[in-house]
N, C-alpha and C positions, 0 to 999 in steps of 0.2 A: 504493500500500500504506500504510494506516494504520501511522504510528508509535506504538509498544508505551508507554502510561507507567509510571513506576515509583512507587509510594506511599513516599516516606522518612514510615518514623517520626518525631515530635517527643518532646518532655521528654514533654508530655502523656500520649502512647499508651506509651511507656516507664513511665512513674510507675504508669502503673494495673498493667500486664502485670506489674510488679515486688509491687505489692501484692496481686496474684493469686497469682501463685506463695507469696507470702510465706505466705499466708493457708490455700496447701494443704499448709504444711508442705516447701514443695520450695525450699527456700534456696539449693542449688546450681543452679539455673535462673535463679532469682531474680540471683545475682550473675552468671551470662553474660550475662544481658540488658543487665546495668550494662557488664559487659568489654567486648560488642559494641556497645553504644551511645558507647561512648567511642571504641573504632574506628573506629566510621562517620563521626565526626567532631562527632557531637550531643552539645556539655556539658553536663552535671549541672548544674540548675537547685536549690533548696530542695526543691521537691516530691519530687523524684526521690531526693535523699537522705533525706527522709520515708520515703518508702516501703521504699526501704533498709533503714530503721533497722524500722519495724516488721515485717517481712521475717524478719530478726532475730532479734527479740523472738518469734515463733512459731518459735522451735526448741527442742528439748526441753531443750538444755545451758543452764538459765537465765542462770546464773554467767557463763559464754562469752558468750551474749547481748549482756546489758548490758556485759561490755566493748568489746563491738563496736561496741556504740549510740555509748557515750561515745567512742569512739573519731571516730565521724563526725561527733557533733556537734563535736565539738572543730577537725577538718580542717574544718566548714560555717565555722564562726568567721575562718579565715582565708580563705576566697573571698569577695568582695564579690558575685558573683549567688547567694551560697549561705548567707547570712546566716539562721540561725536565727529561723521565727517563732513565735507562740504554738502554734501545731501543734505544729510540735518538741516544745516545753516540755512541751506536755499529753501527746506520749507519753511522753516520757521520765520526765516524774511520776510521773506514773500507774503506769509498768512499774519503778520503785525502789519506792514504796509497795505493791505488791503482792511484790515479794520482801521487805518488811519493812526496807530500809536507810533508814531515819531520817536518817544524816548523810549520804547523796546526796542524798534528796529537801531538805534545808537546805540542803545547797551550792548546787543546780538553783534553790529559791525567792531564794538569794541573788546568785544571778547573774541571775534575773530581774531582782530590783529594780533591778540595775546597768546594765541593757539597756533600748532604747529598745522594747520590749516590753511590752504591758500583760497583765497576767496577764485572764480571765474566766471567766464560770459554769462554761464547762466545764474549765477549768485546776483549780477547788476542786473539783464535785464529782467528778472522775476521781479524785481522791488521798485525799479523802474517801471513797468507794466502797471503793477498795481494802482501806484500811486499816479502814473498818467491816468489811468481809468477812473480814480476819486476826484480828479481836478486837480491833485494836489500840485501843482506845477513847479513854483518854488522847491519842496522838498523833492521832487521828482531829479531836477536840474543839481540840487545838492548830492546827489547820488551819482548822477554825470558827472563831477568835477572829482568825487570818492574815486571813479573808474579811472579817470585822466589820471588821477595824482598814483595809481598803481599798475601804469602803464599795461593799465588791459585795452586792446584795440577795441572798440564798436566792429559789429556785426551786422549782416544788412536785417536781422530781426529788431537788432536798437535800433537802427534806421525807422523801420517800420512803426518800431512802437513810438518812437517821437513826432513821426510827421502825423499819425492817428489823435498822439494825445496832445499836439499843438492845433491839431483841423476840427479835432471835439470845443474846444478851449474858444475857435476863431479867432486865434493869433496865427492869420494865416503869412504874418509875413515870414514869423519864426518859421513855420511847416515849411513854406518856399527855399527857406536858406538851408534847412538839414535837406531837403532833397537835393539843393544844388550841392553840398557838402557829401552827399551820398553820390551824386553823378562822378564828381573827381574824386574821389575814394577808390581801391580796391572791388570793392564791393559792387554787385550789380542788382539794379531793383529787381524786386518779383511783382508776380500780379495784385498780393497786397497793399502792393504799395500805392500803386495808382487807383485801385479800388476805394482805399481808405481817404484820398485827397477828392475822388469824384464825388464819394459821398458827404465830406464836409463841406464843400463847396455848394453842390446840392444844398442843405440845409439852411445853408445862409443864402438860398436864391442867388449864387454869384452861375449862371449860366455858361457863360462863355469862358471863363476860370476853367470852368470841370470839362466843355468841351477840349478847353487848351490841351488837357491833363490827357484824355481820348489820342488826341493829336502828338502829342510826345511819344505814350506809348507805342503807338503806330509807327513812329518815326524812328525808336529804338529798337526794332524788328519785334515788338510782343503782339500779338494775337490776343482782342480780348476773347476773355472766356465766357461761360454761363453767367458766372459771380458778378462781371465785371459789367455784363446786361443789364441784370437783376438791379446792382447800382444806379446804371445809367437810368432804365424805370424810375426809379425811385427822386433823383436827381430831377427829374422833367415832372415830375411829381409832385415836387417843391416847387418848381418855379412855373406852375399852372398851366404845361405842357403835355396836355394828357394824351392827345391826338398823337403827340410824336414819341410816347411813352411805350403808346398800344403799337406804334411798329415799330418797334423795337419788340416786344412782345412778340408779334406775329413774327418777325424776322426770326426769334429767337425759336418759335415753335417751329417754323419749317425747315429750321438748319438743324433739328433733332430729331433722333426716330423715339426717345420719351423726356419728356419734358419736366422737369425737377419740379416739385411741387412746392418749390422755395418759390420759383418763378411764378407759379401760377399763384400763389402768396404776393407777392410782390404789384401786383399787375392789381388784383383787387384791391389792394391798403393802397395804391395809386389814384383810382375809383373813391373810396370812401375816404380819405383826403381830402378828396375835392369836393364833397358831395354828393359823386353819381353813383349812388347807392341800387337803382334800377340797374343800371350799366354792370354792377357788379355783379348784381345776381344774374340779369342773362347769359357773363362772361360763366360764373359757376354753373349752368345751367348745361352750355355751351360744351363744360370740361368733364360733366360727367355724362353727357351724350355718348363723349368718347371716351370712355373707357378710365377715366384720370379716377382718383379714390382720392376725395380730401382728406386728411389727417386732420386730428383736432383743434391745430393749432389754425388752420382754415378755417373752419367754424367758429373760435374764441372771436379771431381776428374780425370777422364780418359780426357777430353776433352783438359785441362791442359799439361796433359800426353804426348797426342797427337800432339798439337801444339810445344810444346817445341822441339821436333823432326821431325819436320815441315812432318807429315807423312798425307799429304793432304786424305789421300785415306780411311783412319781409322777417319781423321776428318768426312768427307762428309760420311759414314756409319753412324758413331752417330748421326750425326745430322737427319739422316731420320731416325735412331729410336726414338730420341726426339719427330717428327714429327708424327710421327706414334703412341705414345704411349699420346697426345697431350699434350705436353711438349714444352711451351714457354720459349727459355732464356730470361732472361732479361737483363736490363744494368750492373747490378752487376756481373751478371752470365760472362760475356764477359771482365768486367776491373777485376775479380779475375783471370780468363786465361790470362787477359795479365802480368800478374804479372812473371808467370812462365817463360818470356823472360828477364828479369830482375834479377831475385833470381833460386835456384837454390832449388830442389824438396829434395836434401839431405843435411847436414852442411857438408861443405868438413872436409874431415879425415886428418886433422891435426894437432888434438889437442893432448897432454899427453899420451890420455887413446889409443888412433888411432896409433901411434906412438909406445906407448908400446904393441899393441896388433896387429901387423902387420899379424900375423897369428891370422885368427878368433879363432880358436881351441884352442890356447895358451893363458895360464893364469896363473898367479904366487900372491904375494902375494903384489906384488911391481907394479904390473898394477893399485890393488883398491886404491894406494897412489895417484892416479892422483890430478893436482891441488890445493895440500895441502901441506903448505910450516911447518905444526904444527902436533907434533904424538896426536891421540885422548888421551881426558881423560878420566876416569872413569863412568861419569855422563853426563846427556844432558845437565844439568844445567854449568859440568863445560867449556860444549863442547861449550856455547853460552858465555862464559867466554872470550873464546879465541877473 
């Protein structure tokens, strides 16, 4: 009779199983597996308390979180097989600068320096990223000058995340100077790149800016892609160009044999943007004709739409396609529509760039100066100066 084996788990298959669970939201599984593995007799390596920590960090109690985080890192500090590495550091970065604590992420950079740890690209742009995405602009650039003063190079993803979080901000003259600082660089843009400038430009109705943006691309041999569509919609969207939104649409359906449901997303929230809520629903009418299956996040996005213009009649149609396609809202589905009664589906036009760009078609050179009280420098490095 063949004898039975038995597979013992390692750190390895532990560390991942833990980063699974973390990642589904299921933290109390996440931490048996830790309970159980210390049972079975397998110690906690670094990795395994990584995963822990980011585990964590995906629960909704953020505050609770990170003191949990700190908590293990501080216990990894005293195990010699559990010695914190740059991974650590870079979640732990990362997940203070996105809740906005400034004097964690100082503490964390300062205990770096003190550790036989070398910080790297991804240790800056994780905390950079963040803090582009909070507005935090100042400590963003403070973090730029951290990178300079440790002569780590930028990469074309710092590129990216800076012209994104300078084109969110509409300090589009900064965005214009790291791209010209990314053109002479090493480094060569990706479809991010221009994507993320067509769609700021967009927002602040600078038209012919984000055409420009099309036009470069073009000129530097890129192809736009689906995404870079999707933006362009969205961009004509903003500046009350719907006519030439839908062909782009249509261009973009018949140059596919299936059509990403982002796009057919895109096209309607272009529609109910402007108002043409009828327009939306024959376009959905249109899409399930043919075969398309919306996802529910096509349903939130129109339902939203709909409510906000209290247009009962277009409500009660969706909802019997939900019905019909067996498409359960839930509680979340119903308090993200009601938000739409409270906030508003577009940021009102009355910022600098909205102001200076009263005509969407119109564009000068004095539009892309929007709220930027400083002429750009030469360098990204000197632009994070400022």
């Amino acid at each position: 009779m063949q004898k039975q084996r038995w597979y013992v788990a390692d750190n390895g298959i532990y560390s991942k199983l833990i980063s699974v669970m973390g990642r589904k939201g299921q933290i109390r599984m996440a931490m048996w597996l830790f309970s159980q593995m210390r049972n079975s007799g397998c110690k906690p390596d670094t990795s395994v308390y990584n995963s822990l920590i980011g585990a964590h960090l995906h629960s909704r109690d953020k505050s609770k979180a990170l003191a949990k985080a700190l908590g293990y890192f501080e216990k990894m500090k005293c195990i010699e097989r559990c010695q914190p590495t740059i991974v650590t550091y870079n979640i732990l970065l990362r997940a203070f600068a996105q809740a906005g604590d400034t004097k964690q992420v100082d503490i964390l950079f300062k205990d770096l320096d003190e550790s036989i740890v070398s910080p790297d690209i991804y240790t800056y742009n994780g905390v950079i990223d963040a803090y582009g995405k909070n507005g935090m602009i100042k400590e963003m650039e403070s973090v730029l000058l951290r990178m300079k003063s440790k002569q780590c190079r930028p990469d074309v993803i710092t590129f990216n995340i800076l012209i994104d979080s300078y084109g969110r901000k509409q300090t589009f003259d900064k965005m214009e100077q790291v791209f010209k600082s990314l053109l002479r660089s090493k480094e060569r843009p990706t479809h991010p790149t221009f994507n993320s400038m067509i769609t700021n430009y967009g927002k602040a109705r600078l038209r012919e800016k984000a055409e420009s943006v099309l036009g470069k691309m073009e000129e530097l041999g890129f192809k736009p892609n689906y995404v870079t569509q999707e933006c362009l919609i969205m961009m004509y969207a903003h500046c009350d160009c719907v006519s030439r939104a839908r062909q782009i649409f249509d261009e973009l359906v018949n140059s596919q044999n299936k059509v990403h449901l982002s796009s057919l997303n895109a096209m309607l929230d272009a529609y109910c943007m402007n108002c043409l809520h009828t327009e939306a629903d024959r376009l959905l009418d249109t899409a399930l004709q043919k075969g398309v299956v919306p996802s529910g996040s096509t349903y939130k996005l129109l339902y939203k739409a709909y409510t906000k213009v209290n247009d009962k009649v277009l409500v009660q149609k969706l909802l019997e396609r939900m019905n019909k396609q067996g498409i359960v809202p839930n509680k979340k589905f119903f308090l993200d529509a009601l938000e739409a009664f409270g906030t508003s589906e577009r940021k009102p036009r009355t910022s600098s760039a909205a102001n200076n760009a009263s005509k969407p078609s119109a564009n000068s050179a004095g539009n892309s100066e929007t709220a930027a009280s400083i002429k750009p420098n030469l360098s990204v490095w000197q632009v994070a100066a400022t």
